[in-house]
N, C-alpha and C positions, 0 to 999 in steps of 0.2 A: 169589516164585514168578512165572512167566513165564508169559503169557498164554494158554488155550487155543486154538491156531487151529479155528476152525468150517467146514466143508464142507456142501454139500446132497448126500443120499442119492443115489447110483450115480452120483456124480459121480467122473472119473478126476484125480488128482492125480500130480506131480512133484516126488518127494521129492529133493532136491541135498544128498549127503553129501559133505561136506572133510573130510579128514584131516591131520595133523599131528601133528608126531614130539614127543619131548617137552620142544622147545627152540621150537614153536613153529612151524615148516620146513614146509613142504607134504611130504606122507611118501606113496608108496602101497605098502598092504598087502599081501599076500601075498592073502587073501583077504580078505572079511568074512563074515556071515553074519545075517540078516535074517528075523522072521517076524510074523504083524500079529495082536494075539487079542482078545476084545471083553471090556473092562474087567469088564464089571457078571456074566458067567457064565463068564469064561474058556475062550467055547470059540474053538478055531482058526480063524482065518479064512483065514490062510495060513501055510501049514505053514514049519519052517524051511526058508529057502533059501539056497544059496553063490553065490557071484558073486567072481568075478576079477576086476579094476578095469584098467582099464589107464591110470588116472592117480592123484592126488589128489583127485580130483574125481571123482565119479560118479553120474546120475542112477535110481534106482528110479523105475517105476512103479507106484501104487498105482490099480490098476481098478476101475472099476463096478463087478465083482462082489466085491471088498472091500468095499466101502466101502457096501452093500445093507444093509439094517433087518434086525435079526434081529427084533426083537420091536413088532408094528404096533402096541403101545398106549403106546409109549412117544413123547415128544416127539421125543428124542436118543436117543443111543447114543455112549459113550465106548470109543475103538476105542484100543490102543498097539500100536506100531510098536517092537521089540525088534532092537538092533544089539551085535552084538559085532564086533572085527577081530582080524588076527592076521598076525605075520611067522613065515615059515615056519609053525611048530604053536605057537607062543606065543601066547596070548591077551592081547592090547596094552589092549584098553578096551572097555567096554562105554557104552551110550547105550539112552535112553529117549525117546519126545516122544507124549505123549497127546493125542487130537484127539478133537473133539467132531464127530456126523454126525447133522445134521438131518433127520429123519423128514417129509419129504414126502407127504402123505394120498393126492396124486392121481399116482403115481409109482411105476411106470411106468406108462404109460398102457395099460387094458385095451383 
């Protein structure tokens, strides 16, 4: 199992998806489709969303307001990041990458 990466609360990150066909090629899809939801209650935090690539390569941002404490008594918060793509209306692959979001006490500041 591969390591969880850890962020601090309303911090904005830069998720970098590569794609690849299934010989290995740099490939880009037709679409993807992308939505982020909080491990521990399943609720939404970002609704599915589409995006058009215009390479192999493309970066998501993931915002501060992602990435906010749902629940102030906890330490963390385990947030997943849910990928599918697709040529034309085929669905090519699906991805997962779970990340942990450090509950900062004094954040944001009143």
């Amino acid at each position: 199992m591969s390591t969880i990466t850890t962020i601090n609360e309303r911090s904005t990150r830069k998720m970098r998806i590569r794609f690849f066909d299934f010989d290995g090629r740099p490939f880009t899809p037709t679409y993807f489709k992308y939505s982020i939801h909080d491990v521990q209650t399943g609720a939404t935090i970002k609704p599915v969303t589409e995006v058009v690539p215009t390479g192999s390569v493309c970066d998501v941002i993931i915002t501060s307001a992602d990435n906010a404490i749902i629940n102030d008594n906890l330490q963390s918060e385990l947030k997943c990041f849910t990928l599918e793509w697709y040529l034309a209306t085929t669905l090519m692959g699906t991805a997962e990458l779970i990340y942990r979001v450090n509950n900062l006490k004094k954040v944001p500041f009143a």
